[in-house]
N, C-alpha and C positions, 0 to 999 in steps of 0.2 A: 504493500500500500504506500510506503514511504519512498519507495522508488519509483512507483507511479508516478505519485506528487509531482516528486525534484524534478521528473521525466518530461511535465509540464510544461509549454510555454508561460510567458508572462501574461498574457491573453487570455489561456485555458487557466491558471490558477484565477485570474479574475472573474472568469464563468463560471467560478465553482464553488467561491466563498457565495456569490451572488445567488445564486440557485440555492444552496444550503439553507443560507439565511432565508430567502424570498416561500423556499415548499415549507420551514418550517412557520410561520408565517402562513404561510395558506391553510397549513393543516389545520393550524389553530382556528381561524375565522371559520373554516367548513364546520368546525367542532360545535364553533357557539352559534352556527348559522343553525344547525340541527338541535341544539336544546332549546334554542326560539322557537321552532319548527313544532317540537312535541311539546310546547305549554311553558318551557322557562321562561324566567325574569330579564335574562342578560338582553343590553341589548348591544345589536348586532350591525347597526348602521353609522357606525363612523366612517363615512366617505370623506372625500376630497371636496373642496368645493367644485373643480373643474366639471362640470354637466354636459354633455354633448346628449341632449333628450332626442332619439329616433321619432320615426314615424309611429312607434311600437311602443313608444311612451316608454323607452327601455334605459338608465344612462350608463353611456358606455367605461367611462373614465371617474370609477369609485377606488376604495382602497384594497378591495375583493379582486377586481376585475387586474389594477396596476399588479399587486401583488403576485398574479396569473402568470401576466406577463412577463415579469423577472424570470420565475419560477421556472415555465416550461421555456421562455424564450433563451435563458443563459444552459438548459440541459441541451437543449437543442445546438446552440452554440457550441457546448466543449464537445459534443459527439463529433459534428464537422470538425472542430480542429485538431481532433485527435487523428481523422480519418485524409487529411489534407496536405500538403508540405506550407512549410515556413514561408514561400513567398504568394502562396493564395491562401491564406490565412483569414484576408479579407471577406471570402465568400461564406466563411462562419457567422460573419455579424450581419449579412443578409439574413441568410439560414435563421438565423436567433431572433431577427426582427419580424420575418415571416412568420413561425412560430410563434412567438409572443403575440402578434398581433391576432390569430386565428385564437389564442387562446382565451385574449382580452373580451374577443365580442363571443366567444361559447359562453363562459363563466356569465357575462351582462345578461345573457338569455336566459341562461337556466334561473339565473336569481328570479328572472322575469316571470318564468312560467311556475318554478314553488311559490311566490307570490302569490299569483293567481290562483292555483289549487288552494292556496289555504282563504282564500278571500270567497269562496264558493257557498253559496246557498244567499238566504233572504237578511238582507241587513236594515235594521231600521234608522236611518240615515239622522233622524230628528233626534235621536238618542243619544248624537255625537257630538252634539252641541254641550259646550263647556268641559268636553274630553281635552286631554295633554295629549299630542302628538308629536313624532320624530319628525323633522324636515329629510325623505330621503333624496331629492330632486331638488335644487336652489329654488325659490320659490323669487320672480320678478316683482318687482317691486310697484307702488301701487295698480294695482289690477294689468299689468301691462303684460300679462304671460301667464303662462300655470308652471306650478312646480309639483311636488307630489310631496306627501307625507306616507307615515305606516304610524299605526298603531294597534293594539289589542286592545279589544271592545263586543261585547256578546260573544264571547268565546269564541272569537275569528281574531287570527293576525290580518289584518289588513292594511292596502296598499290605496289609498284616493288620491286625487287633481286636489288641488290648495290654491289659493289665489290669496292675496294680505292687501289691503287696503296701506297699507304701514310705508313712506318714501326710502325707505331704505333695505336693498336685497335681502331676504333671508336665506342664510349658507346653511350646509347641508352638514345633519348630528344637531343642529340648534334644536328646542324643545318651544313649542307654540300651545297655543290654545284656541280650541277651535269655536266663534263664536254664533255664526252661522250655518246653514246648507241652502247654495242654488243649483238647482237641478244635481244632483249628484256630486257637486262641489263644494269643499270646502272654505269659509271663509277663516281666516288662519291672522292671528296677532303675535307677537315677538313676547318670550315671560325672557323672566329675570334666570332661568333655570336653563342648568344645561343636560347633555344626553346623561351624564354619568351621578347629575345629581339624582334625576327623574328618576334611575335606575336604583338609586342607594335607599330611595323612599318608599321604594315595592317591598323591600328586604325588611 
């Protein structure tokens, strides 16, 4: 193993602290993605603010999805440089960027679609007025755009559209209150509370 290592370029030892760190790291999040999932407390949406929201209301550029991309995109990287000489060395950090990048938008989807199974059956939408919710989607600033929240409510994790009256962006892990519902949206205000306080006060 240690002669593996040494055996390494300077390149490949850098795909491979990066990988290490980045699957452990994933592991973790998939862990606590899944005790969300069957009923736990944690939660599980400290994204990034960066939002790139699809067609599919999906964002691509969270801390789940970046973390993918180190992960399989630097494994994917030292197999190419293992597998290549010293002067197309190059063609690994495509390789790792291709990868990475396939892996960023699976991960955004899958999140998208356990979302949705767990948001399934009849919700009473008026019930969620003066509920705490996660901002998972940056939410635009006075009414100029939709961002997205989650929260658990009637025994669903749920995923809705948020809209804030409020002139100032709400970034995503902030903690809101929901004051409102038009048409299957929420109307969303800025608290004083963050994701990790909201979480200490379930406990």
């Amino acid at each position: 193993m240690v002669e593996w290592y040494n055996a390494l370029s300077i390149l490949g030892k850098v795909y491979l602290w990066i990988a290490a760190v980045a699957t452990a790291l994933l592991i973790i999040q998939i862990i606590m993605l899944l005790f969300s999932s069957f009923g736990g407390d944690l939660d599980v949406d400290g994204d990034g603010d960066i939002d790139v929201d699809t067609d599919s209301g999906v964002s691509i550029f969270t801390l789940k999805s970046i973390t993918a991309f180190f992960a399989v995109g630097c494994w994917a990287g030292l197999l190419t440089c293992s597998l290549v000489s010293d002067n197309l060395q190059w063609i690994s950090i495509l390789v790792a960027v291709a990868a990475g990048g396939v892996a960023m938008m699976s991960v955004a989807f899958i999140i998208r679609a356990m979302l949705k199974l767990q948001c399934n059956g009849a919700v009473d939408y008026d019930k969620l007025v003066g509920s705490k919710a996660t901002v998972y989607v940056s939410i635009p600033p006075a009414r100029s755009g939709r961002g997205k929240v989650t929260l658990t409510t009637q025994g669903k994790y749920m995923e809705v559209d948020a809209v804030t009256e409020d002139e100032a962006r709400i970034a995503c892990d902030q903690v809101v209150e929901i004051t409102s519902i038009e048409n299957e949206c929420t109307v969303v205000k800025r608290t004083s509370e963050t994701a990790e306080t909201a979480a200490a006060d379930k406990t």
